[in-house]
C-alpha positions as CSV (number, residue, x, y, z in Angstrom):
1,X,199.6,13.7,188.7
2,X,201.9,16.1,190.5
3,X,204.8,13.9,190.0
4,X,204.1,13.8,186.5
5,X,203.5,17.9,186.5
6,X,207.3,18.3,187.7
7,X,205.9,19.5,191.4
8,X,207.4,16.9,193.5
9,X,210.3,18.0,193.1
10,X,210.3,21.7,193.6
11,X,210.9,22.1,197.0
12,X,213.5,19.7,197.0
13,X,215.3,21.8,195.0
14,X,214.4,25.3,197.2
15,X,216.2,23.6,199.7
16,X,219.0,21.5,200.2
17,X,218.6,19.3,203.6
18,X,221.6,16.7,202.9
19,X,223.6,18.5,206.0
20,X,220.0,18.9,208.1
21,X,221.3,16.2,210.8
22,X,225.3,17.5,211.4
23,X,225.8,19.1,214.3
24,X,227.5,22.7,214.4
25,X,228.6,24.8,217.4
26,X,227.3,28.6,217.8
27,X,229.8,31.0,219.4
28,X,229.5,34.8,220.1
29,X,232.6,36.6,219.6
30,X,233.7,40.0,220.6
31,X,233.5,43.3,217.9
32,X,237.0,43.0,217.5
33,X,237.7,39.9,216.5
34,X,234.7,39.6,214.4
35,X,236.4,42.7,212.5
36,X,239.8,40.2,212.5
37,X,238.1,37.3,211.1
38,X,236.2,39.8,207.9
39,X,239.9,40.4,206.6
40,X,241.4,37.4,207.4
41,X,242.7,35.5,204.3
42,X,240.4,32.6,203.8
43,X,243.2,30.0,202.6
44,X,244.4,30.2,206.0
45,X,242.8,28.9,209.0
46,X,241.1,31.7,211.9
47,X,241.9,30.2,214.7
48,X,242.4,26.6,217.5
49,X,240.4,25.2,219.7
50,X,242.1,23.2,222.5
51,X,240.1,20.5,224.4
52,X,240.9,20.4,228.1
53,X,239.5,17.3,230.3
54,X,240.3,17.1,234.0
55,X,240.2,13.2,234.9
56,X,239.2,14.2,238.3
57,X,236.2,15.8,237.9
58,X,232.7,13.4,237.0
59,X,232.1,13.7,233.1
60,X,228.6,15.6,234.1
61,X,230.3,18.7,236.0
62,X,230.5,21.3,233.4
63,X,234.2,22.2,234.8
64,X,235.4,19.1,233.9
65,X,235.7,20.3,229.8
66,X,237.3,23.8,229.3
67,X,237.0,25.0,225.9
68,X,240.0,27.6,224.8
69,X,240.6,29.2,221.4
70,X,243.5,30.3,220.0
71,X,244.0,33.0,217.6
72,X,246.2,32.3,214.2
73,X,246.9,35.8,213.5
74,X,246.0,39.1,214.8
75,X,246.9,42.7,213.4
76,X,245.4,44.7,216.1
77,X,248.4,45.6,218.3
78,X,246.3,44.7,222.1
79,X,243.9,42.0,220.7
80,X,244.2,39.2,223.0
81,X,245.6,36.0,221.5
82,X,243.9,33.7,223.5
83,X,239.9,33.4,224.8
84,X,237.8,31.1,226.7
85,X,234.7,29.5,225.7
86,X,231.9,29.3,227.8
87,X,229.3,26.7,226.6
88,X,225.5,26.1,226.7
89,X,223.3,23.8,226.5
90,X,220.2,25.1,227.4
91,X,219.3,27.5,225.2
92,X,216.2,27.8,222.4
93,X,216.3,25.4,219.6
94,X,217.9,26.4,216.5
95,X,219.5,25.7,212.4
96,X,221.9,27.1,210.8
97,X,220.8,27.9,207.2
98,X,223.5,29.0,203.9
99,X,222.2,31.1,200.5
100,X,224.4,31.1,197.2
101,X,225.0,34.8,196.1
102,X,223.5,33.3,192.6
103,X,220.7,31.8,192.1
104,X,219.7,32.4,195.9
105,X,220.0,28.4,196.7
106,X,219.5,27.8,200.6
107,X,220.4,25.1,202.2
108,X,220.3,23.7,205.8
109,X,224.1,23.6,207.4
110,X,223.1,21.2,210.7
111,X,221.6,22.0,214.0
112,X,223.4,23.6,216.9
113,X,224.6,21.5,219.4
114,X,226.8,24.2,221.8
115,X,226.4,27.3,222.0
116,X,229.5,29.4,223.1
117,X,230.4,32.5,224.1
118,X,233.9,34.2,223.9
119,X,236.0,36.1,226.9
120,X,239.7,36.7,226.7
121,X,241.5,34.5,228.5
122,X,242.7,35.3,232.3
123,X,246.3,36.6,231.1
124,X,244.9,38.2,228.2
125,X,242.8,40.7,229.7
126,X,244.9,43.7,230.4
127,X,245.3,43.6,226.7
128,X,241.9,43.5,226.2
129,X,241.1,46.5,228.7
130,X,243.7,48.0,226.6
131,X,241.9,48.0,223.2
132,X,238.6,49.2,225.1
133,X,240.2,52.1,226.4
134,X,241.6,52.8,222.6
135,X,238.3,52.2,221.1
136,X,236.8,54.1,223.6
137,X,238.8,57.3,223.3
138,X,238.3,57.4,219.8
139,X,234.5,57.3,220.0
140,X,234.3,60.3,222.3
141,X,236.4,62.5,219.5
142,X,233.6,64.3,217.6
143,X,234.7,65.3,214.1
144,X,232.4,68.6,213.8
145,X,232.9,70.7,210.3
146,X,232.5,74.8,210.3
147,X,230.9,75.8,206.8
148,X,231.3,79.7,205.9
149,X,228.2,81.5,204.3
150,X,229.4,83.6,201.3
151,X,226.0,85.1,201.1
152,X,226.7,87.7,204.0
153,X,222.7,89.0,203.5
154,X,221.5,86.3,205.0
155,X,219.0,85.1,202.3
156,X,220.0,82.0,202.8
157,X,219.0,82.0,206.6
158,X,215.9,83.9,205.9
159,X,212.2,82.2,206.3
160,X,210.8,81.9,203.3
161,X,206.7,82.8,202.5
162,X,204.2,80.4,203.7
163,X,206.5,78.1,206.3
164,X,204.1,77.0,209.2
165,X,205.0,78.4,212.6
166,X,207.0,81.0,211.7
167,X,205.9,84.6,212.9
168,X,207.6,88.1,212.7
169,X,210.0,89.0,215.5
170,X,208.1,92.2,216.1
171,X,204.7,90.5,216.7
172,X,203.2,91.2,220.3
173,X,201.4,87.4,219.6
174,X,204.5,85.7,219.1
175,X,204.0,82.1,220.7
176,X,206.9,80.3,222.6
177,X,208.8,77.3,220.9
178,X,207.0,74.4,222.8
179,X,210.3,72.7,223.7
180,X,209.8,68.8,222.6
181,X,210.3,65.9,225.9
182,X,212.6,63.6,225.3
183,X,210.1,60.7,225.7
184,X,208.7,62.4,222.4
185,X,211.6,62.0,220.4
186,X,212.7,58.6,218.9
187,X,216.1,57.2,219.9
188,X,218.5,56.3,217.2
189,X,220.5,52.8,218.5
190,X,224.1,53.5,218.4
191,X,226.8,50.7,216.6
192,X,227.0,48.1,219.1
193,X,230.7,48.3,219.6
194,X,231.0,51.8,219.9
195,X,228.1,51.4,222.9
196,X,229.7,48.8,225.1
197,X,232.8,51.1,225.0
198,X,230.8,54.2,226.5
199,X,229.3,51.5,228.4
200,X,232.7,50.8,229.6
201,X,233.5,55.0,230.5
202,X,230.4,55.4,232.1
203,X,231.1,52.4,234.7
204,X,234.7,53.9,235.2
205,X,233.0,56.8,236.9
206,X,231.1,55.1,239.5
207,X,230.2,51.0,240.0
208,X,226.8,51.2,240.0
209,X,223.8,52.7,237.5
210,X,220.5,52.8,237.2
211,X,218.5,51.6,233.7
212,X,216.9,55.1,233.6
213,X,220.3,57.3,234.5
214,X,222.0,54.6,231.9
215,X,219.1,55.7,229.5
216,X,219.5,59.5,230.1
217,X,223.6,59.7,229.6
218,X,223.9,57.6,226.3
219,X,220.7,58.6,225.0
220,X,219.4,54.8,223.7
221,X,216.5,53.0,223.5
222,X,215.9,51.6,227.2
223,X,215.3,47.6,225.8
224,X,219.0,48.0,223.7
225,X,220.2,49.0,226.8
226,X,219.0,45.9,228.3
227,X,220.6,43.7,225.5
228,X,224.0,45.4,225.9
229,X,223.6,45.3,229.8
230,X,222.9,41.5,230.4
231,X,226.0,41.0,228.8
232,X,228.3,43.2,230.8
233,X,226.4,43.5,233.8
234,X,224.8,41.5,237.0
235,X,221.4,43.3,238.3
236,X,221.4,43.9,241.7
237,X,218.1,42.4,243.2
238,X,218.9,43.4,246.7
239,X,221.4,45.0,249.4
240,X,222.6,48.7,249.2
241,X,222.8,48.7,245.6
242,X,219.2,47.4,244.7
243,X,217.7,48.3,240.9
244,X,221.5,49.0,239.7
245,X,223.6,47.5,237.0
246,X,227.4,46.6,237.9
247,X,230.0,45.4,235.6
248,X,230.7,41.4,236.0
249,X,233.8,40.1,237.5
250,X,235.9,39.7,234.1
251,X,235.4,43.2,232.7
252,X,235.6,44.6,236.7
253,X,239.5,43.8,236.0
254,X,239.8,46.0,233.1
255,X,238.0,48.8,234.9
256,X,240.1,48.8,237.5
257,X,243.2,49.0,235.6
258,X,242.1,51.9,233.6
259,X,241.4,53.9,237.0
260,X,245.4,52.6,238.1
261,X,246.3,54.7,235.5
């Protein structure tokens, strides 16, 4: 009766499952060459991968496949050219889905086999502590605008009837401003670029921090913090440095460059 009624058929066509078995890699890429790839001409191709195997090594040691990508094209002046990619296989179970702009037809692209994650390459990362720094720099440059009043009365700065809270200045029962904690107030999550580059500043100044001192200088949500700090960071569990955060080996490099300066 359903088959009859058309019904059979209808979630077949909601989704399309002829790729559901292929198996697709997912990598993690940096800001700025996500930014690289968005304007990237799509007749040509973004990047290679190059397959290394090292005949001496058992197939089941992970160091026996190195994974390295190289860039086709790249505008920035200090992106790196060349990354490494670190892959994973243990990692949560997941499908990579597609939807049409029209008609909102999704279909299921395969299942992810790798996971990777991107690093510029060994000789490519001066470059890359390079474009932090620039990117850096220009987030700490505030564009603040100065408006000039015509209205030299001051009406326009002048409480108006009826607002809540307000009292004369003459008033021997005038209350104190109850100033707000910052626990109170909500946190607004900065772009995630422009955080790992304060990120970046902040660890120039001294090696080690602390979640809360992290939380108090950028101003952020303590779990984005987290997030943004597994990334960049080892926790120190023990020894003279216990509770702090420190920068992991490959972005140490850059760091201590920038101080060489």
């Amino acid at each position: 009766m359903d088959e009859e009624n058309g019904y059979s058929g209808s979630s077949s066509s909601n989704l399309e499952t002829s790729k559901a078995e292929r198996s697709v890699w997912l990598m993690k890429c940096p800001l700025v060459v996500a930014k690289s790839w968005q304007t990237h001409p799509p007749s040509q191709p973004l990047a290679k991968v190059v397959l290394s195997l090292d005949p001496l090594h058992p197939e089941d040691d992970p160091s026996a496949v190195q994974f390295t990508m190289e860039m086709a094209g790249s505008e920035a002046v200090n992106m790196p050219k060349t990354y490494s990619l670190n892959m994973f296989k243990d990692f949560v179970p997941m499908c990579v889905f597609s939807e049409t702009s029209q008609g909102g037809k999704v279909a299921m692209e395969g299942k992810v086999e790798h996971k990777f994650d991107m690093k510029p390459h060994g000789e490519n990362i001066e470059e890359y502590g390079k474009l932090c720094r620039e990117r850096t720099n220009r987030s700490m440059i505030k564009n603040r605008q100065i408006q000039v009043i015509d209205n030299d009365r001051g009406v326009l700065m002048r409480p108006m009837p009826g607002m809540i809270g307000l009292v004369s200045s003459n008033s021997k029962d005038k209350k104190k401003t109850q100033p707000v904690k910052q626990s109170d107030t909500k946190r607004t999550r900065r772009d995630r670029g422009e955080l790992e580059d304060i990120m970046f500043k902040l660890f120039e100044r001294q090696p080690n921090w602390a979640l809360k001192q992290l939380v108090q200088e950028t101003d952020q949500p303590a779990q984005f913090l987290k997030e943004i700090l597994n990334e960049l960071c080892v926790y120190n569990k023990r020894g003279a440095n216990q509770g702090t955060y420190e920068l992991k080996p490959e972005y140490k490099k850059s760091v201590e460059d920038t101080n060489a300066e």
